[in-house]
Structures are given as structure tokens and as C-alpha cells.
C-alpha positions as CSV (number, residue, x, y, z in Angstrom):
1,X,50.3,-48.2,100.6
2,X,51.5,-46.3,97.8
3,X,49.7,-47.0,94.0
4,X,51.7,-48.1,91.0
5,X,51.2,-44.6,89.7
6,X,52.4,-43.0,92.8
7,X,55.8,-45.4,93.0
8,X,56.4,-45.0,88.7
9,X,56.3,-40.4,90.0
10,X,58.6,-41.0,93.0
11,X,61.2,-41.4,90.6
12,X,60.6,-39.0,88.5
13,X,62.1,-35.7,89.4
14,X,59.1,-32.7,89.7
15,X,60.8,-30.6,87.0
16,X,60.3,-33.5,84.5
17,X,57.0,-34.1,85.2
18,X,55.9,-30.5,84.8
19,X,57.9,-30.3,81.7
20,X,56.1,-33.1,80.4
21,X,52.7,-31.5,81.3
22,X,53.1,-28.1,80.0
23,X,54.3,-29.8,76.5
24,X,50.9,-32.1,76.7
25,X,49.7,-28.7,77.1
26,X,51.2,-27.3,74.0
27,X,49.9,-30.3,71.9
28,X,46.4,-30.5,73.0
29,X,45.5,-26.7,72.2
30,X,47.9,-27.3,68.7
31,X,45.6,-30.0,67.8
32,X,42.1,-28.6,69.1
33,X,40.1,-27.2,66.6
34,X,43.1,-27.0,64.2
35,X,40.8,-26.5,60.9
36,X,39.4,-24.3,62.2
37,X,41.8,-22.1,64.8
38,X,42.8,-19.9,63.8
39,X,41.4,-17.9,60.7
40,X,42.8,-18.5,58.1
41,X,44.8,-15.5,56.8
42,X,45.5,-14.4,53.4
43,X,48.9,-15.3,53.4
44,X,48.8,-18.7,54.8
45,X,45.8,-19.3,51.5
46,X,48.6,-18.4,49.6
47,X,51.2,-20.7,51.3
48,X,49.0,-23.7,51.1
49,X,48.4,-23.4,48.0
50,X,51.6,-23.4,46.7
51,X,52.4,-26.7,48.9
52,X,49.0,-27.8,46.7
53,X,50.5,-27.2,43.4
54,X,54.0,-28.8,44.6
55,X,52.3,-31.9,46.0
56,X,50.2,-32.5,43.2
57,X,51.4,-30.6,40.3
58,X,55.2,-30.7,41.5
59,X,55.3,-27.2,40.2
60,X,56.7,-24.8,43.2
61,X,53.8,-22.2,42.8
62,X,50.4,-20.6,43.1
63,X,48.0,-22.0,40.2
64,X,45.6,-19.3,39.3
65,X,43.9,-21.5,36.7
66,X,43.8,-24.5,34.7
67,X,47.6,-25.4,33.7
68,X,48.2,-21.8,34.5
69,X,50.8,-20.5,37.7
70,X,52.0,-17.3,38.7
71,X,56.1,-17.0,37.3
72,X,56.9,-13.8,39.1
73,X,57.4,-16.1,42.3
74,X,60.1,-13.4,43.7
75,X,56.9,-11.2,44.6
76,X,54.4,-14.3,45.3
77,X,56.6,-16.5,47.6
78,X,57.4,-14.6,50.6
79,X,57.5,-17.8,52.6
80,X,59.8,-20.4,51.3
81,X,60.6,-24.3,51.1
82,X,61.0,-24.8,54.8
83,X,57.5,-24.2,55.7
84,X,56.3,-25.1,52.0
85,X,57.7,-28.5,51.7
86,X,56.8,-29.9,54.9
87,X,53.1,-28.7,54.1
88,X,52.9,-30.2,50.8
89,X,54.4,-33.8,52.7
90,X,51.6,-33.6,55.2
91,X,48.7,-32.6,52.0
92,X,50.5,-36.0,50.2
93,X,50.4,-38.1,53.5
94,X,47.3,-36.9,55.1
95,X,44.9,-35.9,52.5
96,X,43.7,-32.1,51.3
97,X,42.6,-29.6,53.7
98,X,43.2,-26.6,56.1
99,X,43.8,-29.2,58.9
100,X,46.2,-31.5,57.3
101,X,48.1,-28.4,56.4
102,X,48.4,-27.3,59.6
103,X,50.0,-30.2,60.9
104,X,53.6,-29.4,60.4
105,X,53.1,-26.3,62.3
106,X,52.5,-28.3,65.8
107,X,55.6,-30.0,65.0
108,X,57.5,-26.0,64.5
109,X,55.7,-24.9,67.6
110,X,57.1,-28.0,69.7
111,X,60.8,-27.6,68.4
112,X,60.3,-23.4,69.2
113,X,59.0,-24.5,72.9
114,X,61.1,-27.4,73.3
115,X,64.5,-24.6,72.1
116,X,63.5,-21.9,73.8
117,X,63.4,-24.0,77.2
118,X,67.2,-25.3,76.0
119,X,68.3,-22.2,75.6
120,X,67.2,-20.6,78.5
121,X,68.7,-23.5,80.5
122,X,71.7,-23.5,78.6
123,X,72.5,-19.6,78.8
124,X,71.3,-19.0,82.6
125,X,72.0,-22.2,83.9
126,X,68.4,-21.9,85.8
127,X,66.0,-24.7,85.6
128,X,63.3,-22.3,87.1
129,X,63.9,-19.9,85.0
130,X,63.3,-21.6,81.6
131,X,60.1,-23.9,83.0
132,X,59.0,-20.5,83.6
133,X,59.7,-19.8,80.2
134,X,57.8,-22.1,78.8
135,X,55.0,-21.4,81.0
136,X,55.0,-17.9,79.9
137,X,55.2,-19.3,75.7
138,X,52.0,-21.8,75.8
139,X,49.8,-19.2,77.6
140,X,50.7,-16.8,75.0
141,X,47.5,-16.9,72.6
142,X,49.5,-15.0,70.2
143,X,51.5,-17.8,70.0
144,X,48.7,-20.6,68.6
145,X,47.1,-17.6,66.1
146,X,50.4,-17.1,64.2
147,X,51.7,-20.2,65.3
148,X,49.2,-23.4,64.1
149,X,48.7,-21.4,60.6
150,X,50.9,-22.1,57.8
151,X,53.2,-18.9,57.8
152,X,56.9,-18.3,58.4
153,X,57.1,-16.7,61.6
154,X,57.2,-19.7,64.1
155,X,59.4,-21.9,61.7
156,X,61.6,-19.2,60.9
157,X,62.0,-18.7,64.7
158,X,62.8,-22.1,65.4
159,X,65.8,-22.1,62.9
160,X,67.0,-18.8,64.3
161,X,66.9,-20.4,67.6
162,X,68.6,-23.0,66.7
163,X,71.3,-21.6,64.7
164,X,71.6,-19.2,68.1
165,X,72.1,-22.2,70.6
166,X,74.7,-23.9,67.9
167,X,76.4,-20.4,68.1
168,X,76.7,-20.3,72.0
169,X,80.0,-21.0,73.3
170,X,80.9,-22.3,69.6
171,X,85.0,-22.5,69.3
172,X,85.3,-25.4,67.0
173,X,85.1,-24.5,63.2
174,X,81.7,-27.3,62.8
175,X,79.6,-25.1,65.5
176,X,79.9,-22.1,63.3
177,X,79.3,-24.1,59.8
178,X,76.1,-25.9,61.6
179,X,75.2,-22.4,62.7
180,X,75.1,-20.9,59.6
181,X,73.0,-23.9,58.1
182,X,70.6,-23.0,60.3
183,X,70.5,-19.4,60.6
184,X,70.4,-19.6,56.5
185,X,67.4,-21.9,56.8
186,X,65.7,-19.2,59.3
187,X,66.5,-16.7,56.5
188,X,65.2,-19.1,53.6
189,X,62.1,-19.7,55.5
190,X,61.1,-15.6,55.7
191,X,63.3,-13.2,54.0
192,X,62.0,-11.4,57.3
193,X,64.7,-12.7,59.1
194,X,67.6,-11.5,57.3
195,X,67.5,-9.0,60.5
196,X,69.6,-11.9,61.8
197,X,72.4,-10.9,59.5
198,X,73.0,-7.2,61.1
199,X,72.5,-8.9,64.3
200,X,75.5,-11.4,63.8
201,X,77.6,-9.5,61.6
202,X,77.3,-6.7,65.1
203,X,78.6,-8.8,67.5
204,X,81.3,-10.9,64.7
205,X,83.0,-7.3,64.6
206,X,82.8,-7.3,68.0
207,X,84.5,-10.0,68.5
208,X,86.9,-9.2,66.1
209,X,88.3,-5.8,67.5
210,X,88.9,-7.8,71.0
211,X,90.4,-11.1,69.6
212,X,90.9,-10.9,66.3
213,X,92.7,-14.5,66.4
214,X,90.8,-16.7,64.7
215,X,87.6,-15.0,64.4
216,X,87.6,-14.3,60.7
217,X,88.5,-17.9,60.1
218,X,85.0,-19.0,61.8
219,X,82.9,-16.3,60.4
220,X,83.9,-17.4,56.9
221,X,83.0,-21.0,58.2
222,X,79.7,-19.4,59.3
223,X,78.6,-18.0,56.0
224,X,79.8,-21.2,54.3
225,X,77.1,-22.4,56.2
226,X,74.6,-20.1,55.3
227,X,75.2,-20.0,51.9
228,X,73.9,-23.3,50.5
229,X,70.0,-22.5,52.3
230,X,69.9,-19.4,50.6
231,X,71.2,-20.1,47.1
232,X,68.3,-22.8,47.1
233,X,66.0,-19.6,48.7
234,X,66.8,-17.8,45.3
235,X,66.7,-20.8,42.5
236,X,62.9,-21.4,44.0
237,X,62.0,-17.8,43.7
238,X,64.2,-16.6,40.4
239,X,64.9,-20.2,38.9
240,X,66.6,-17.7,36.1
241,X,68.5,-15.4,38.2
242,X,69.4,-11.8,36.9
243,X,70.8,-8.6,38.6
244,X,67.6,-6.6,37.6
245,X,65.6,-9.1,39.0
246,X,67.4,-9.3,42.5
247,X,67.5,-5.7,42.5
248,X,63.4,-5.8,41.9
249,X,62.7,-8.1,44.4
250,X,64.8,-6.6,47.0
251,X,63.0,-2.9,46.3
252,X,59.5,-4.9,46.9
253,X,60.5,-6.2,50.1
254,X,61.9,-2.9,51.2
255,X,57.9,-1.7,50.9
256,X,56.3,-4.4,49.8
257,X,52.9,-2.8,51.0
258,X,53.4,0.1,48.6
259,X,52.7,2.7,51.0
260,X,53.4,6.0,50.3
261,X,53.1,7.8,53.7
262,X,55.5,5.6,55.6
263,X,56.5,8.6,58.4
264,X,52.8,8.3,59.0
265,X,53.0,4.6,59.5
266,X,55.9,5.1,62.1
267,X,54.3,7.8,64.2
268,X,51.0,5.7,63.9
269,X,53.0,2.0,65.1
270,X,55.1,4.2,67.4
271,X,51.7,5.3,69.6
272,X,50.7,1.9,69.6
273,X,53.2,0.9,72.5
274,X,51.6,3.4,74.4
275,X,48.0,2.7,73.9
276,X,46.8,-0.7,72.8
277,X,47.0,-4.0,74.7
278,X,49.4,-6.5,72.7
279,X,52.4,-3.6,72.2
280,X,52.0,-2.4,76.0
281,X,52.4,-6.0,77.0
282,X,55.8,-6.4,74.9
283,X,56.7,-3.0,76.1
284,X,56.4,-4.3,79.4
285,X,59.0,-7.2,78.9
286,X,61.7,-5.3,76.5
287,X,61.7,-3.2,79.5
288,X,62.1,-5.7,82.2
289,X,64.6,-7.2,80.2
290,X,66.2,-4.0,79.5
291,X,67.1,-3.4,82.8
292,X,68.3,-6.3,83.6
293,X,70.9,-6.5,80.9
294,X,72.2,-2.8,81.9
295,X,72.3,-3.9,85.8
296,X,74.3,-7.3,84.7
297,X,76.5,-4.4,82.6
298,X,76.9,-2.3,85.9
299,X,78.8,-5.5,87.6
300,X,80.3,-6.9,85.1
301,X,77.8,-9.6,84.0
302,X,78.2,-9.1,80.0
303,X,75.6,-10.7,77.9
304,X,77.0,-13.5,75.6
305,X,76.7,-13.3,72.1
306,X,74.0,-15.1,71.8
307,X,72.0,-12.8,74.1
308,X,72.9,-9.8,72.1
309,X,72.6,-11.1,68.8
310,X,68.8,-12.0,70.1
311,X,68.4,-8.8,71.3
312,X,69.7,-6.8,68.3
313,X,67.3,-8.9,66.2
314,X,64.6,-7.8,68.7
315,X,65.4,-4.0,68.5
316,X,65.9,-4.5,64.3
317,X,62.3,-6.0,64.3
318,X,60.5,-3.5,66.1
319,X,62.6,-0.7,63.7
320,X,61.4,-3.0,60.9
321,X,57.1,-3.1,62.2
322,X,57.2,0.8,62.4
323,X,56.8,1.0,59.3
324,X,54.6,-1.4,58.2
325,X,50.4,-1.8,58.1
326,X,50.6,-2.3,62.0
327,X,49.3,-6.0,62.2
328,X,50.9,-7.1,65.7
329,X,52.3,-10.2,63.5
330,X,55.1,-8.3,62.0
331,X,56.6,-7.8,65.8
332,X,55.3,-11.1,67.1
333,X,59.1,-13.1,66.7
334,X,60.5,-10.5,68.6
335,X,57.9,-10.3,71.3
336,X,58.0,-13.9,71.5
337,X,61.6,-14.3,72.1
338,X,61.3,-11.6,75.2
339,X,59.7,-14.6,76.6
340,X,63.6,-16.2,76.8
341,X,64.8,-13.4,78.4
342,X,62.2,-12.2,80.7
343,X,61.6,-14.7,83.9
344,X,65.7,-14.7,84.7
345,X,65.8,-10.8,84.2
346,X,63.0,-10.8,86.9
347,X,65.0,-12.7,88.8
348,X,67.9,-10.7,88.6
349,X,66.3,-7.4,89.1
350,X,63.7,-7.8,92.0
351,X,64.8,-11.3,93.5
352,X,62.9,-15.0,93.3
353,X,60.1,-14.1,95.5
354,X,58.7,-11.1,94.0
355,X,59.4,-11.8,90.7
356,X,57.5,-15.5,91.0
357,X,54.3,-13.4,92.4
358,X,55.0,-10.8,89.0
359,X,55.0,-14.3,86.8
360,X,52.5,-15.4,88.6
361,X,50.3,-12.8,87.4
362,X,51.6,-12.4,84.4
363,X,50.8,-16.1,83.6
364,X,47.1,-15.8,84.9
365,X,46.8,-12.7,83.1
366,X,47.6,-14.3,79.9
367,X,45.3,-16.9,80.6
368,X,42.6,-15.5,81.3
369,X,43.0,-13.4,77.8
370,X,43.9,-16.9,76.1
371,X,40.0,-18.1,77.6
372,X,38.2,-14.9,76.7
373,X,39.7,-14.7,73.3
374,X,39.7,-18.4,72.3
375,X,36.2,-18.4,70.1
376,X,36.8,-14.6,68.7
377,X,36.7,-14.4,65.0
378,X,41.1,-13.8,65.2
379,X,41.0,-17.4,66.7
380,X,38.3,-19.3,65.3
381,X,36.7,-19.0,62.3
382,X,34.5,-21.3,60.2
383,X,33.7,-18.8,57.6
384,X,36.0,-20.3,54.5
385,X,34.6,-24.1,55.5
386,X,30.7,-22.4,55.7
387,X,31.4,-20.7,52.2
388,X,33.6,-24.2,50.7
389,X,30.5,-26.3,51.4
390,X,27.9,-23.1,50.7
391,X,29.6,-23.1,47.0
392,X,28.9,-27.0,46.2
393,X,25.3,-26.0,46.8
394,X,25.2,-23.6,44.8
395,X,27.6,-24.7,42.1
396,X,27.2,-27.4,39.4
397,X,30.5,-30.4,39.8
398,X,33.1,-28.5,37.4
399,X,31.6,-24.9,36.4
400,X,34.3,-22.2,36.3
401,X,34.6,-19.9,39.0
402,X,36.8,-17.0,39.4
403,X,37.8,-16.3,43.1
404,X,38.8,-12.9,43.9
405,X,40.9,-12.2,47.1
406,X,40.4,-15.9,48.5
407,X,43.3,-18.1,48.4
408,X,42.3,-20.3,51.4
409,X,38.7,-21.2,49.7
410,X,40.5,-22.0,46.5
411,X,42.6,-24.4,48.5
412,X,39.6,-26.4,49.2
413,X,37.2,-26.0,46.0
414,X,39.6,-28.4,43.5
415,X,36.3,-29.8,42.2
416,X,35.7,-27.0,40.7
417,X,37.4,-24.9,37.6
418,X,38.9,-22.3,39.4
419,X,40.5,-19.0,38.6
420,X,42.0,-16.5,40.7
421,X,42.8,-12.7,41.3
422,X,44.6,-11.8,43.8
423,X,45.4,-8.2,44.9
424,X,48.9,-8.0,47.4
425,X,48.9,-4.4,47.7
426,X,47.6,-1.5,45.3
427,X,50.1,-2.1,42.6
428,X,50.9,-5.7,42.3
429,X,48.5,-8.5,41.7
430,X,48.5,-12.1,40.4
431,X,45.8,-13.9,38.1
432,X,43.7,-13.1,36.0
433,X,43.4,-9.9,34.0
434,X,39.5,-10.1,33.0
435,X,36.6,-11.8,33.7
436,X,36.2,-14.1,30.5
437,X,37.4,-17.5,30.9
438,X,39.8,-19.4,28.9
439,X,36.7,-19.9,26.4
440,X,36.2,-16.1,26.1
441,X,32.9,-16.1,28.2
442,X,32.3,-14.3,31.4
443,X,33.0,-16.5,34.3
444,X,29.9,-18.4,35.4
445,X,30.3,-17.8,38.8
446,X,32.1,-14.9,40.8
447,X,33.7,-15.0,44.7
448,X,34.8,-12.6,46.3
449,X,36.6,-11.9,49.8
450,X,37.1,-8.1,49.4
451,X,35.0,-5.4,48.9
452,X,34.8,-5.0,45.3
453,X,35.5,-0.8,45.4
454,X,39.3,-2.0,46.6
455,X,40.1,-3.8,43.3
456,X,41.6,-2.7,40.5
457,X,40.6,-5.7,38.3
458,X,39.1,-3.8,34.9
459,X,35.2,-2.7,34.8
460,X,34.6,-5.4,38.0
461,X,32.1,-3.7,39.5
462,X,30.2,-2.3,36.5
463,X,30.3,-6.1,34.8
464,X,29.1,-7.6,38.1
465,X,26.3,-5.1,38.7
466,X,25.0,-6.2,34.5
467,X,25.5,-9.5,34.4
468,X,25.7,-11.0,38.0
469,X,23.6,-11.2,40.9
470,X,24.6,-11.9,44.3
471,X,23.7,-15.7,45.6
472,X,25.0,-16.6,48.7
473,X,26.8,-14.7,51.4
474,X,29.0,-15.9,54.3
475,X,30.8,-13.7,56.2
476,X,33.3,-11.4,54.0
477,X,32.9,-13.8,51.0
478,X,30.1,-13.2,48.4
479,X,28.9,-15.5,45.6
480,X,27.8,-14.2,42.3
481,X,26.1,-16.1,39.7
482,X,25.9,-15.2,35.9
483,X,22.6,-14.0,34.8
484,X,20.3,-15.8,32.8
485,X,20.4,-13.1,30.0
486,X,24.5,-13.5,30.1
487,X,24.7,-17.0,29.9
């Protein structure tokens, strides 16, 4: 005799059922350990908090000191309202802290997963296909560490996504102005991903030269759509807009890591496709998918335009991580969207049975690196929460601290008076410019995340080798207290 729970699955087609499983999946790992996986980065310390000063100061932000906030927001805010606001809700609804933060970035990685699987059914009209997909997307470890921290990428993605699926197949004039919306929200979230533009604009000409009827009627529709997330983009960041200013901003994001030898950083990036782990596993999928495209090409299967404006975006990013520092983040959206692409170009080019034993292994593989890398530092980290509580010991309720180079332990020390320096590359920083408080004193207390001979805060290391000594050390954060004879 069959049980109740048996009788309730008979009627529930397989495909449902493992769609439903691979999404508990997705939220279990969001949730688990979420203060503490991943690390926090510098970035996302920055991110949260200027969702801090928004929820409680309604001041759109970094504060680096009492009433005091950074106003060049065009260099500070590299990830905007989309991700902010949402962050700042949770902080109000669910109290302070790295965890609450976090929250609205299960909800971005279950509208990316939850996309991605419409798309791929959508496009390929392959059930398999897509499941695989999203097989492929929540074994991908890469995928939680960028993901369930507050930064752009995985939002941003989502809205490109999104935008891309509205664009699919769009005739009517309200696909293209809902496309637009959303591609202009993708682009709001991280100016990364005004690569999108190029991407579209590509395959709009395109279009053009082989219809021409009608088609610059719905591209005008589509950047009436993009146009209203974008002017709010630029009041947030320049609430006093000026041509210099734009024209500042845009020459820090063309190298905003002030790096002077940037046909070093190519050849350097370029190598790392060929020798390290992460870029040899993308490598592996751009070519795989590739392939496929040119063999669809060969018989006359042409990609749509959502596929190509994907994988123009794909090939811009990749152009776009060469030269940068070479953190595997910075190619990350286009190595996750391979994962769209990949299980139905397998399919195409080797047939269902190999390429489900190539999956098959590819999924383990991934695993098994997803259960060997779980508890590295990269992935879990309790270093700011050993140094948040390691400071209340150490620190009298309401003593001025300056904290250098640690935005996420700032975050969670609002007991405390806190000032901050912050170096973003070697020639810009935000905070303070000395180490006397607002009173004219030296700071009572000093933290640092960085090693001090990087800084170029004024006479740092000789006043902290006079009048400080070093207290308590946790990981790559150092406390200094003023010396008796200083106080």
C-alpha cells in the first residue's frame, strides 16, 4: 500500500521535484553560516556601511566619523541603490550585523538561479538542459563567496538577466521599455555592467542593416527604458552634477586601481587561463560553448539576440579583467553565465550520452572543490567577529578609535566613536587626514587591517611606533592603544 507521501509525489512530475530540491539546496548553503561565509571583503565593508548610514542616518554614504561622511561619493559608491537599499531594509527590519546584511543577497541568488533556469528553458526549449544548469550554478562555490556578500556582481546579474529574457523574442514596443528598465537597473547596480551597452548596441545595428523597419523605433523605446535607472545612478553619486565631474568619475573607473603597468597586468591575467584552476575551468566552458555556437553557425542554427548579446558581454568582460589586479571576481559574471550556455552546447556537440557522463563529472568535480574549500579562510572567516568582540575587551563604552583599512569592523563597533581611513588604491583615499581627533588629541586607540608600510596616511608609522603600543591581534587586524605618557 502506497504512504501519503508516496501518493502526494505520484503526481508530481520528477522535473518538479528535483527543481524543488536543488532550490532547497541553494537556500540551505545561502543561509548556513551566513555571518560568517564568506569573508568579508573590503568592498562589501564599504557597501554595508553605506546601507548603515542610509538606514539610520538617511544620508546615502560612508560615515567616517561623528556627523562626518565622505561627499566624493562618485569614487566611494561603486555599487549603487539596488544592492544598497535593499540592505539598509533588511539592517531596519532585522537588526545590525554582517548576517542581517546578507540577507537580501539569498533573495539575488534565488532570482539569478531561478532566471537562469528560465532562460535556458526558454531559449533551448530543453528541460534537461537547464535542470542541468542549475545543477552546474549551486555547485559552483564561486557562486556563494561572491554571491551571499553584499556586492554587485550577483544582483547586477540578475537584472541583466532579466532585462535579456524581456528582450528575447520582444516585438511589442513594452518588451523593449521593460527591457531597458532592467538592463538600466543591472547598470545602476555596478557601473561594471555598462559592458551590456556595447553588447546590445552590437546586435541593435545588426538588426538594423537586415530589417531596418521598425527597429529604431524599439531601440529608442529601449533606452527610454534605461534612462530613468541611470539618471537616479548619477543624482546618488553627483547629487550636483557637472561635466568635469562626469568626466572625473569616468577616468577613475577606466583605472580605478591606478596602476601604471597595465600591459603587465594583461600579459600577467592573460597566463592565468593557462595555468591556475578557476580561469582553466572557464576556459574550459567558453570553449565548449564556443564550439557549439560555430557548429549551430555551420547549419544554419543562428544564435538569437539574446545569446549573442550574452556572449559579447562575456568576451567584453574577460577584455575588461585583463587588465585589472587579477582577483577571479572581476570575470566571475561572465564565467557564471557560461553556465547557461554550457549543458545544451554539450549536447549539441558530443550528443546526450556523453555529454551527461562530461556533466556528470563536471558536477562532482565541483563538489568535491565546494567540500574541500568550504572552511578555507576565502569562505569562512571569523576574524572581523573575533577582533568586534576582542575591541569591547579591550576598549572603554565610547572611547574614540580610528580604524584604518577596516570598513566591515566599523560596521559592527557603533558603540564606539569611530573614525576611519580608508585607502582604495595608492592615490585616492577617504577619511581622515591625521591622527588627532576632533578634540585635537591623538586617537586613543588605533586599528588597523593593513600593513602600516602601504599607507600613505602622514607620519603613521613613526607616530604609532612613539605613542602606541600594540594590544591585541587577530588575524590581519592589529589594535593599538595610546601610551600612558601620550594620554
Amino acid at each position: 500500500m502506497q504512504t501519503l507521501f508516496q501518493k502526494v509525489f505520484s503526481y508530481v512530475p520528477r522535473h518538479t521535484v528535483l527543481l524543488g530540491l536543488l532550490f532547497a539546496v541553494l537556500l540551505f548553503f545561502g543561509f548556513w553560516r551566513i555571518s560568517y561565509s564568506p569573508a568579508t571583503w573590503f568592498d562589501e565593508g564599504i557597501n554595508m556601511g553605506i546601507a548603515q548610514s542610509l538606514a539610520e542616518d538617511w544620508i546615502f554614504s560612508l560615515k567616517i566619523g561623528p556627523g562626518q561622511f565622505v561627499e566624493e561619493r562618485s569614487f566611494l559608491i561603486t555599487s549603487n541603490y539596488p544592492l544598497i537599499i535593499p540592505v539598509a531594509l533588511s539592517l531596519k527590519f532585522f537588526g545590525s550585523g554582517i548576517g542581517a546584511a546578507r540577507i537580501p543577497m539569498i533573495l539575488y541568488m534565488l532570482l539569478f538561479s531561478g532566471t537562469a533556469y528560465f532562460f535556458v528553458r526558454m531559449v533551448y526549449h530543453n528541460k534537461e538542459a537547464a535542470l542541468w544548469t542549475l545543477v552546474l550554478i549551486i555547485s559552483f562555490i564561486p557562486f556563494y563567496g561572491n554571491g551571499k556578500a553584499a556586492l554587485g556582481e550577483v544582483p547586477g546579474l540578475s537584472f541583466l538577466l532579466l532585462g535579456v529574457c524581456a528582450f528575447y523574442g520582444a516585438q511589442g514596443l513594452r518588451r523593449f521599455f521593460v527591457s531597458g528598465i532592467l538592463i538600466g537597473l543591472s547598470v545602476a547596480t555596478k557601473p561594471f555592467f555598462v559592458l551590456i551597452l556595447p553588447a546590445v548596441f552590437v546586435y541593435e545595428a545588426y538588426r538594423f542593416l537586415k530589417h531596418k523597419k521598425g527597429v529604431l523605433a524599439q531601440s529608442l523605446v529601449f533606452g527610454a527604458g534605461l534612462l530613468p535607472p541611470l539618471l537616479i545612478y548619477f543624482f546618488i553619486i553627483m547629487p550636483e552634477f557637472s561635466m568635469a565631474g562626469l568626466k572625473e568619475t569616468l577616468d577613475f573607473y577606466a583605472n580605478s586601481y591606478a596602476e601604471a603597468n597595465i600591459g603587465g597586468l594583461v600579459a600577467g591575467n592573460a597566463l592565468r587561463f593557462l595555468r591556475e584552476s578557476t580561469p582553466l575551468h572557464f576556459l574550459f566552458l567558453f570553449l565548449i560553448s564556443g564550439l557549439s555556437f560555430i557548429k549551430r553557425f555551420r547549419k544554419g542554427d543562428f544564435l538569437s539576440g539574446s545569446e549573442l548579446i550574452l556572449f559579447v558581454f562575456i568576451l567584453l568582460n574577460v577584455l575588461w579583467y585583463l587588465k585589472t589586479p587579477g582577483w577571479y571576481r572581476y570575470f566571475f559574471p561572465a564565467h557564471l553565465l557560461l553556465f547557461l550556455f554550457f549543458p545544451f552546447a554539450l549536447f549539441k556537440l558530443i550528443g546526450r550520452t556523453y555529454a551527461l557522463a562530461i556533466l556528470a563529472c563536471l558536477v562532482s568535480l565541483q563538489t568535491f572543490l565546494f567540500i574541500k574549500k568550504v572552511d578555507e579562510p576565502l569562505y569562512f572567516s571569523q576574524e572581523v567577529q573575533d577582533m568586534e568582540m576582542t575591541v569591547k575587551d579591550h576598549v572603554d563604552f565610547g572611547s574614540d578609535i580610528l580604524m584604518i583599512n577596516s570598513p566591515s569592523l566599523a560596521f559592527l563597533s557603533d558603540e564606539f566613536e569611530i573614525y576611519q581611513y580608508l585607502q582604495i588604491n595608492p592615490v585616492l583615499h577617504f577619511g581622515v587626514d591625521g591622527l588627532e581627533n576632533k578634540n585635537g588629541n591623538l586617537f586613543s586607540y588605533i586599528v588597523s587591517g593593513a600593513s602600516l608600510s602601504e599607507l600613505r596616511l602622514a607620519n603613521l608609522e613613526t607616530t604609532i611606533l612613539e605613542s602606541y603600543r600594540p594590544t591585541a591581534q587577530r588575524g590581519h587586524y592589529t589594535l593599538y592603544e595610546r601610551t600612558p605618557d601620550n594620554k
